[in-house]
C-alpha atoms as one frame of an Amber mdcrd trajectory, in Angstrom:
protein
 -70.315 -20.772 -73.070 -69.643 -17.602 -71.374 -68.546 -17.850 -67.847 -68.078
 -14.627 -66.973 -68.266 -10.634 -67.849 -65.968  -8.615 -66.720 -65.782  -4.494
 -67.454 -67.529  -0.985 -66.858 -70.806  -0.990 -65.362 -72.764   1.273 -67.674
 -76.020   1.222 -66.238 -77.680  -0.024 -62.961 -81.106  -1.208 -62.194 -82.549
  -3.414 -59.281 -82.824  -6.016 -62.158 -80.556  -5.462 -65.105 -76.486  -4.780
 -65.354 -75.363  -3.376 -68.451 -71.253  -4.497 -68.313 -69.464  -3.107 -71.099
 -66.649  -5.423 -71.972 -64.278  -4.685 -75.460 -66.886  -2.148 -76.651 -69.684
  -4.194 -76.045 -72.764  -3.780 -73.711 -74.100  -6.676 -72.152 -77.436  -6.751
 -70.492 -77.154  -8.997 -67.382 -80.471  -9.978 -65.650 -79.492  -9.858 -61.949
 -81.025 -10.977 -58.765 -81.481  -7.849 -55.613 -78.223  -9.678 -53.942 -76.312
  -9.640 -56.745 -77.264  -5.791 -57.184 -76.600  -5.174 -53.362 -72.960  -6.349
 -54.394 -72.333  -4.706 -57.350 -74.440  -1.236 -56.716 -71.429   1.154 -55.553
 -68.819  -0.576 -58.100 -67.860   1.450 -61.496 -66.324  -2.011 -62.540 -67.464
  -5.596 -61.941 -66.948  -9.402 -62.491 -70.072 -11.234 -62.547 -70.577 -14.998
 -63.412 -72.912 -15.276 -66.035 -75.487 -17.898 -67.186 -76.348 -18.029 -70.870
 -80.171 -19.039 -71.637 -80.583 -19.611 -75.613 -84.085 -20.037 -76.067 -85.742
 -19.863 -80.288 -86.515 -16.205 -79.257 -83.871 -14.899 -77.262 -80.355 -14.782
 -75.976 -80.355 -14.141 -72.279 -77.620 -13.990 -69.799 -78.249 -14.224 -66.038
 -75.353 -12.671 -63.890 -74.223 -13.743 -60.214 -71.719 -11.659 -57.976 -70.484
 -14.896 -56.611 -70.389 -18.408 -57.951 -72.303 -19.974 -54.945 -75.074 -17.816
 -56.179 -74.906 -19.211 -59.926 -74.561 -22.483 -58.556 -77.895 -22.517 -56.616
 -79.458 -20.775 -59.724 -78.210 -23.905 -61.616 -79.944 -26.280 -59.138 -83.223
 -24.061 -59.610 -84.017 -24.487 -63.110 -82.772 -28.043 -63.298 -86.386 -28.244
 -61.277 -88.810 -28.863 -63.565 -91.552 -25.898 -63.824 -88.471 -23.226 -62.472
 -87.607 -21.142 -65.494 -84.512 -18.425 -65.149 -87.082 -15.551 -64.105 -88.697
 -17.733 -60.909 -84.734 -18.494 -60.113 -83.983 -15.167 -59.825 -87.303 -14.181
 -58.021 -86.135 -17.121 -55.754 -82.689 -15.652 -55.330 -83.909 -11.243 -54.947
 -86.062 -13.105 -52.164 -83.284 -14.972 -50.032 -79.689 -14.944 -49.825 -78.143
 -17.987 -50.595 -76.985 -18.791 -47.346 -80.935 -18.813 -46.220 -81.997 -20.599
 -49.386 -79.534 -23.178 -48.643 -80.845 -23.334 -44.947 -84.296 -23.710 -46.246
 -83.984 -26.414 -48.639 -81.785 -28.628 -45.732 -84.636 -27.582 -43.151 -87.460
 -28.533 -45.518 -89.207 -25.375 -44.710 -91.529 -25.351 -47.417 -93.720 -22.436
 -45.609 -91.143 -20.187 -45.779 -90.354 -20.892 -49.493 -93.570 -20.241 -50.665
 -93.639 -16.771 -49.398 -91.601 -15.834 -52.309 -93.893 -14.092 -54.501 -94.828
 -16.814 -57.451 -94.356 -20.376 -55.831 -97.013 -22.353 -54.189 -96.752 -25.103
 -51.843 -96.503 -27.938 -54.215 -93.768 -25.548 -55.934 -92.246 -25.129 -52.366
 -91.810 -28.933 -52.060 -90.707 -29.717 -56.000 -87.707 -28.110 -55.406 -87.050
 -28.805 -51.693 -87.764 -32.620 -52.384 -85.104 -32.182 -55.827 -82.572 -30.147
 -54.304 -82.016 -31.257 -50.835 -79.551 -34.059 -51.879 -77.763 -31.875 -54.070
 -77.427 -29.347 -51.440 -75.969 -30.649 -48.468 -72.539 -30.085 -49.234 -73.397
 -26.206 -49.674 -75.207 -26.109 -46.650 -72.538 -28.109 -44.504 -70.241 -24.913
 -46.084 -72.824 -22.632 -44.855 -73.209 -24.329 -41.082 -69.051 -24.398 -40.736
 -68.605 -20.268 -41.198 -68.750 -21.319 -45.091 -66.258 -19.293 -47.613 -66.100
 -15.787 -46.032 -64.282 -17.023 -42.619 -61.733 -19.165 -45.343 -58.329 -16.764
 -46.578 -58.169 -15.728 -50.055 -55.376 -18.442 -50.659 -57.503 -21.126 -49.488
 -60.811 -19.702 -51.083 -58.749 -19.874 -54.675 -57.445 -23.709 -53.631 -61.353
 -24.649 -53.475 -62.452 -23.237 -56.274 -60.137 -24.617 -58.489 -60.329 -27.889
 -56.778 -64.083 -27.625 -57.592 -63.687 -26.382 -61.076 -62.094 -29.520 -62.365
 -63.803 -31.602 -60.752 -66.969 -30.420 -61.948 -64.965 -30.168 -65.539 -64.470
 -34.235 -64.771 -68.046 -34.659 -64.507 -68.245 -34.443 -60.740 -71.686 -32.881
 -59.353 -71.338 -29.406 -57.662 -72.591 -30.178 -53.992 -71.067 -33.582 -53.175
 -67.386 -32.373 -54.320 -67.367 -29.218 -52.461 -68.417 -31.406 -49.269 -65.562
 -33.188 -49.941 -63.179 -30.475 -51.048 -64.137 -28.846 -47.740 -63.493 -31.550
 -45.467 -59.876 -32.010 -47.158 -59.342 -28.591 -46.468 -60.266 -28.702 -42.756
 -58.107 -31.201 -42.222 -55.144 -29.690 -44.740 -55.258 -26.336 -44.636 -52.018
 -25.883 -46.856 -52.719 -28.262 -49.550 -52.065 -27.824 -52.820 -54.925 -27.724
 -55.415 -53.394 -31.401 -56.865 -53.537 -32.667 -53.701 -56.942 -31.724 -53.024
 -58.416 -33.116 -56.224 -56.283 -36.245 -56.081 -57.875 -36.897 -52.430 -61.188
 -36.108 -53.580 -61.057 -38.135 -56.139 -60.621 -40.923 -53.856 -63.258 -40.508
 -52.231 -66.328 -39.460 -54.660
């Protein structure tokens, strides 16, 4: 699986990046936030999602992970296909679809152009669980208020333990707590204390 591309940005539309990497061009379907991110960059990093359906080869690119990770949670609902995601996520930042889905605001979900009500609640009633760890992130000042040093300590904490099987929301609850309260731990630490306690 490809986890991310990283190169020249060739070409630019609202929704497609072509990222030329090693002589290749790869077509990245992007969502408007990931395009607000990436729009004045000649060279970019973006976290990619590969869709292999009988007909095509698709890849789905994110300027940040958070915003792969909620596209992740999207399709796992059933009836949300890769295109609605990303309609869902050009719509709302992640930081307000995270606030919707913990508020059960169904209303303001189903303004987004394609989902009706009972769409609305599917994936608020299927998500919510899984989200409250992001949106705890988003209610303390989430990643951007964190250093660099302490941002790369989480995500590596999170990385294995999502590579040990650990779900996405519940660890970075916990990874985030342990990092309130220890600052200056080490990645080991973190996932040693974590693992404690998921």
């Amino acid at each position: 699986m490809i986890d991310y591309v990283k190169g020249e940005l060739t070409e630019l539309t609202p929704a497609v990046a072509v990222v030329e990497c090693g002589g290749v061009g790869y077509a990245v379907n992007i969502s408007l936030n990931t395009y607000s991110a990436i729009q004045s960059k000649s060279v970019c990093k973006l976290y990619v999602y590969e869709a292999i359906r009988e007909d095509a080869h698709l890849l789905f690119g994110f300027a940040g992970k958070q915003e792969r990770e909620l596209f992740l949670l999207l399709i796992s609902v059933s009836g949300i296909g890769g295109n609605t995601a990303r309609t869902i996520l050009s719509s709302l930042s992640p930081a307000e679809l995270i606030n919707i889905i913990s508020t059960e605001n169904a209303q303001l979900l189903k303004t987004v152009k394609g989902i009706g009500l009972k769409t609305a609640q599917r994936i608020i009633v299927e998500l919510k669980d899984k989200i409250q760890g992001s949106a705890t992130a988003v209610a303390q000042g989430g990643l951007p208020g964190m250093t660099v040093a302490l941002n790369q300590v989480q995500e590596e904490a999170l990385a294995a333990l999502q590579a040990l099987g650990f779900q996405a929301a519940p660890s970075q609850k916990v990874v985030l707590a342990i990092l309130k309260q220890q600052p200056d731990a080490t990645v080991e630490t973190v996932i040693k204390l974590a693992l404690k306690q998921l």
